[in-house]
C-alpha positions as CSV (number, residue, x, y, z in Angstrom):
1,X,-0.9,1.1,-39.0
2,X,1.3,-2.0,-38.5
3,X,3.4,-0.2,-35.9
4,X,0.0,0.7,-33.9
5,X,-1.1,-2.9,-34.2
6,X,2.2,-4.5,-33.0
7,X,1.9,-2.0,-30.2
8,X,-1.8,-2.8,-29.4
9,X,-0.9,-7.0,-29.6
10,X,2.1,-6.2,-27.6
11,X,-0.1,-4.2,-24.9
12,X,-2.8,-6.8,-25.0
13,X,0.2,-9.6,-24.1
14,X,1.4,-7.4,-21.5
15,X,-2.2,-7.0,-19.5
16,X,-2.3,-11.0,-20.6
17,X,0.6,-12.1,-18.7
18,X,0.0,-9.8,-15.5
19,X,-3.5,-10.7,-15.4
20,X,-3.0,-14.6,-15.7
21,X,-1.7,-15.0,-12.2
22,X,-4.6,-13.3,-10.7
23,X,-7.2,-15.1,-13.2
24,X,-5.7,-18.4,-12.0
25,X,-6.0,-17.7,-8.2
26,X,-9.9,-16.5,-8.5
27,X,-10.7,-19.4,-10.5
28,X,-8.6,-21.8,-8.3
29,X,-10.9,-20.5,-4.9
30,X,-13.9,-21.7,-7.0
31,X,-13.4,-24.8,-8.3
32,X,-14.4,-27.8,-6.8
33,X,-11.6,-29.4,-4.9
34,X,-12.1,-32.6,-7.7
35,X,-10.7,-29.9,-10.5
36,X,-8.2,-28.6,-8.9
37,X,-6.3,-32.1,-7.8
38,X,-7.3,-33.1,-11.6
39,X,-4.1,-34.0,-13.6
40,X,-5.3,-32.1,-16.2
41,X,-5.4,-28.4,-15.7
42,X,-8.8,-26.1,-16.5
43,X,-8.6,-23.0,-17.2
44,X,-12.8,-22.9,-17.0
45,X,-14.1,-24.5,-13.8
46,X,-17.2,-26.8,-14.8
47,X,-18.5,-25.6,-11.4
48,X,-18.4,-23.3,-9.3
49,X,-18.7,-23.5,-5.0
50,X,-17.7,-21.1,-2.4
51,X,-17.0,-24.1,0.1
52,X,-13.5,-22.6,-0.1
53,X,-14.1,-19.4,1.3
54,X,-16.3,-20.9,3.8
55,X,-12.9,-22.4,5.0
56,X,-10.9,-19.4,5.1
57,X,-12.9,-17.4,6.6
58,X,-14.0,-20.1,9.7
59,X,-10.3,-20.6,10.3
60,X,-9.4,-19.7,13.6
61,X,-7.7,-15.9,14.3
62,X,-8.7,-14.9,10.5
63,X,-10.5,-11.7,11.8
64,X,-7.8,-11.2,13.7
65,X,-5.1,-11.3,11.5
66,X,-7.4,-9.4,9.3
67,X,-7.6,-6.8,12.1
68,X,-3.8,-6.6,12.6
69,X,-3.1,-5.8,9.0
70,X,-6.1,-2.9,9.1
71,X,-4.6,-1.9,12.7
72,X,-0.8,-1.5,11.1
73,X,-1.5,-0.3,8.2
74,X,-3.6,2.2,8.6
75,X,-1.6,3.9,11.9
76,X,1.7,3.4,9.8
77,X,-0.1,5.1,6.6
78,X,-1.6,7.9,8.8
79,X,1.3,8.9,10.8
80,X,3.5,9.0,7.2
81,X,0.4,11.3,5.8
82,X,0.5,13.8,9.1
83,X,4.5,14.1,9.0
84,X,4.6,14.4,5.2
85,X,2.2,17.0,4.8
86,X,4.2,19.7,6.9
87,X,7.2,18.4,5.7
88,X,6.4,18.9,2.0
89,X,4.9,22.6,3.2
90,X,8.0,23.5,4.6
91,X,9.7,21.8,1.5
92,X,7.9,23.5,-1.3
93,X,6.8,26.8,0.1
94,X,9.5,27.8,3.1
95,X,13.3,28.9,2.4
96,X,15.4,27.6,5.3
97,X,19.3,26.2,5.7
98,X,19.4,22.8,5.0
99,X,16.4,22.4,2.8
100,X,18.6,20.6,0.1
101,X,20.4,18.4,1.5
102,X,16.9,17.7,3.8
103,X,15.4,16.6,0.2
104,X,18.6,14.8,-1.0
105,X,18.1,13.0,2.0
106,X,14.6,12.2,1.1
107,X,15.1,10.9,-2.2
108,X,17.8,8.8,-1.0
109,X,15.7,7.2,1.5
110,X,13.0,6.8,-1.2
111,X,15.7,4.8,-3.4
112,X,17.3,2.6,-1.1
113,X,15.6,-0.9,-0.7
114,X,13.8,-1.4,2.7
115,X,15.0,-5.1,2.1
116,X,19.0,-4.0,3.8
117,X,17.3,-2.4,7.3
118,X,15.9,-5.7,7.5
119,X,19.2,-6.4,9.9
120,X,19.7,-2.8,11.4
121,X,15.6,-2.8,12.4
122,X,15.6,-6.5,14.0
123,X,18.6,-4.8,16.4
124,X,16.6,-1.9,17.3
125,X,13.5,-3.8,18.0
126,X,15.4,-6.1,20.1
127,X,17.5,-4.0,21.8
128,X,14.0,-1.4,22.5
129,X,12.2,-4.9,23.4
130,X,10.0,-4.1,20.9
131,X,10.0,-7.8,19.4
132,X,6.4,-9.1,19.0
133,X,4.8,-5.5,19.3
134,X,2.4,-4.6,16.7
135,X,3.2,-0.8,17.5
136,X,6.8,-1.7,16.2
137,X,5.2,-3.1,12.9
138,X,3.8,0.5,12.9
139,X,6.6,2.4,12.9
140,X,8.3,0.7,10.5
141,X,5.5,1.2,7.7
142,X,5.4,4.6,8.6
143,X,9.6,4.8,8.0
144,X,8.5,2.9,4.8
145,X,5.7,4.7,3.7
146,X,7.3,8.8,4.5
147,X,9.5,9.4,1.5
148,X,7.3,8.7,-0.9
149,X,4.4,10.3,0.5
150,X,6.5,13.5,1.5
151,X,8.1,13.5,-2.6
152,X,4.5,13.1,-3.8
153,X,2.8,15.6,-1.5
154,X,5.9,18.1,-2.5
155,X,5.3,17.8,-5.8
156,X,1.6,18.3,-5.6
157,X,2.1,21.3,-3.5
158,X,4.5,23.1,-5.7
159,X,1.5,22.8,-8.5
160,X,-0.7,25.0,-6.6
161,X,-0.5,28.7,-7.2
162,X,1.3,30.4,-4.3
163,X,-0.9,33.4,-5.1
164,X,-4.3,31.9,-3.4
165,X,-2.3,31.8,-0.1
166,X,-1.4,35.2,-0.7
167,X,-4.7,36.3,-1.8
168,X,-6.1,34.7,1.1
169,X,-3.5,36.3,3.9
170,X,-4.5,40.1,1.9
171,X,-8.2,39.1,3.0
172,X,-6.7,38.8,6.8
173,X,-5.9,35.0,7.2
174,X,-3.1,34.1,8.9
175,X,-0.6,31.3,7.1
176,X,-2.3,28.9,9.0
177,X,-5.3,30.1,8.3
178,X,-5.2,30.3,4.5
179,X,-3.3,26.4,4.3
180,X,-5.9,25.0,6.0
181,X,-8.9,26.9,4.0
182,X,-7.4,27.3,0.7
183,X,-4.8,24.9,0.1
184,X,-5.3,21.8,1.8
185,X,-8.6,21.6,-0.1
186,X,-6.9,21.5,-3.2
187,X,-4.4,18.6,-1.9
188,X,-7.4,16.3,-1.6
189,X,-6.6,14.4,-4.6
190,X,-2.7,14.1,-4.0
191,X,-3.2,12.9,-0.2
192,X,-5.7,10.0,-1.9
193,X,-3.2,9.4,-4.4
194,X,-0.3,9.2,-1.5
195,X,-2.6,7.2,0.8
196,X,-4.0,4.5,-1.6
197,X,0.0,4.0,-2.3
198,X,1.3,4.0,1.2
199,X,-1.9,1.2,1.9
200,X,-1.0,-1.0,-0.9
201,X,2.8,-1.0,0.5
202,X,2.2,-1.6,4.2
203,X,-0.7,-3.8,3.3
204,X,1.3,-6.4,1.4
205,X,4.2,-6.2,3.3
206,X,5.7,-9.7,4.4
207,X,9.4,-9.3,5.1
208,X,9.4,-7.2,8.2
209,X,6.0,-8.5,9.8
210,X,7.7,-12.0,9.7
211,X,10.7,-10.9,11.5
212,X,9.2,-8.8,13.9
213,X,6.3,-10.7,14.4
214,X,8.2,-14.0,16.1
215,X,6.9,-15.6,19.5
216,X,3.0,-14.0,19.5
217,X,1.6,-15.5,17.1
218,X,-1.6,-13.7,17.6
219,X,-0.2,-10.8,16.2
220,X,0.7,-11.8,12.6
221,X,-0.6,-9.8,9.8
222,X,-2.7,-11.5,7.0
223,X,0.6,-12.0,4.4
224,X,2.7,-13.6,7.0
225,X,-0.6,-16.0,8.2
226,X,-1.2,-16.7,4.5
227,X,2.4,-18.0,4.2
228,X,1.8,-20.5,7.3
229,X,-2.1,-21.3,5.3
230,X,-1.3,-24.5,3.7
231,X,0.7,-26.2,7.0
232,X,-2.4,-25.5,8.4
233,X,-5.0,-27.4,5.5
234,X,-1.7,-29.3,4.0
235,X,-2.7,-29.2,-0.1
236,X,-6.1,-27.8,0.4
237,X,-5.1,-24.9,-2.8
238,X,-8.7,-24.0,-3.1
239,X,-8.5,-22.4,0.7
240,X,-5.0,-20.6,-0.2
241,X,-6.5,-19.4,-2.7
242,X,-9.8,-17.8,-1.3
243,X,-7.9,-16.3,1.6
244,X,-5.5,-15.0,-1.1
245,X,-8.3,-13.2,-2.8
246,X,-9.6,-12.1,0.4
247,X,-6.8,-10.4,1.1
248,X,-6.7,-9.0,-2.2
249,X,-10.6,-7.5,-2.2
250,X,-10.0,-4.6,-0.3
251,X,-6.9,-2.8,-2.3
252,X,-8.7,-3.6,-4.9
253,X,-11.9,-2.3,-3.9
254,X,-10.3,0.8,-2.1
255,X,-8.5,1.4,-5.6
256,X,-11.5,1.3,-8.2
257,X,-13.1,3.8,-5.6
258,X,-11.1,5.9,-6.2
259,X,-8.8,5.5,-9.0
260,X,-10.1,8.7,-11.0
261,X,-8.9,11.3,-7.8
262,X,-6.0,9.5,-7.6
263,X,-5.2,9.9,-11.4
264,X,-5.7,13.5,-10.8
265,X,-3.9,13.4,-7.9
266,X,-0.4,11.8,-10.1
267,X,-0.9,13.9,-12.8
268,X,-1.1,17.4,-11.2
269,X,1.5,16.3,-8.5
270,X,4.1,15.7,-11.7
271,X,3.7,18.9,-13.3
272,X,6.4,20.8,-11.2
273,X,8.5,19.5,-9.2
């Protein structure tokens, strides 16, 4: 019993501390602008106003950078979803030379940190005059987002019973055929799972949008804009912090959706691998 409490407390501290940052922001977008430039910090707001996301949301290009993030994220997230899901078929249910070192290669590019192409991808943009191209942002959240999603999707695959293809090609489908009818049904939950994932990735990606994203300003995405937010209203916090929570809204949304497929989705993608 003591062992299960100190494990419940330390579980309780846990969601605590991880929570706290986001408490603070929400509370920080409603609070009057009095309480938050009060030298004495509250943790309650004595009232409430939404004049803060009235601000945010009247600033000038906010739909559009809202729009660029939808616009890059979902192409890059879609184009990684399309590529991975052959690759994982030909992964987890062909036999062909290479196919080793071809998933070696994968998990490698899984590992390394995206953080050390920041160099090699500036080149290739500049050198393709890709700079300032939105397209280029693409690209590079698809190259993000593909190892995972190909890993996961493989994974998930292997769990489904090779015998319902069969089955299905005895009852005169063709391969083609009897993926689309029979197994890509059953992926449903594992290409939510890999979606919501590759979404949350692109969608709060900063590093590369900032350095690809240079002279046109018109095409930043929300996390870049949101860094630039308080040059704009100087120490107005209360605005940071409703565009901040704007931006958060719809992983958040997008995740309680759907959060029970995607648990099925994680689960019966890790039972063989």
């Amino acid at each position: 019993m003591t062992r299960r409490a100190a494990l419940n407390v330390a579980a309780l501290l846990t969601i605590a501390i991880a929570a706290f940052p986001v408490y603070w922001m929400l509370i920080t977008a409603l609070k009057p602008t009095r309480d938050i430039q009060s030298d004495t910090p509250r943790f309650i707001p004595t009232a409430v106003t939404l004049d803060h996301f009235r601000t945010a949301i009247h600033v000038d290009g906010f739909w559009t950078f809202w729009a660029n993030s939808l616009t890059v994220t979902l192409s890059g997230v879609l184009m990684a979803l399309a590529v991975a899901l052959f690759s994982a078929f030909a992964v987890a249910r062909l036999r062909w030379k290479g196919r080793r070192p071809f998933i070696l290669m994968v998990f490698i590019a899984q590992m390394a940190p995206w953080e050390a192409l920041l160099i090699p991808v500036y080149i290739i943009a500049r050198d393709t005059d890709m700079l300032d191209h939105l397209a280029m942002l693409s690209l590079v959240y698809f190259m993000m987002t593909l190892p995972f999603t190909i890993v996961t999707l493989r994974s998930f695959l292997a769990a489904i019973p090779v015998d319902l293809e069969e089955a299905a090609q005895v009852d005169g489908c063709s391969r083609a055929q009897a993926f689309r009818r029979v197994v890509f049904p059953l992926l449903a939950p594992g290409l939510l799972a890999t979606s919501l994932f590759g979404f949350i990735t692109a969608w709060n990606e900063f590093a590369f949008a900032n350095m690809l994203i240079i002279k046109n300003q018109e095409d930043r995405t929300l996390p870049v804009w949101l860094s630039s937010f308080k040059n704009v209203f100087g120490t107005d916090w209360g605005a940071t912090m409703a565009a901040s929570t704007l931006f958060m809204l719809p992983v958040l949304a997008i995740f309680l959706i759907l959060q029970g497929r995607v648990t099925t989705g994680l689960t019966a993608g890790a039972v063989k691998g």
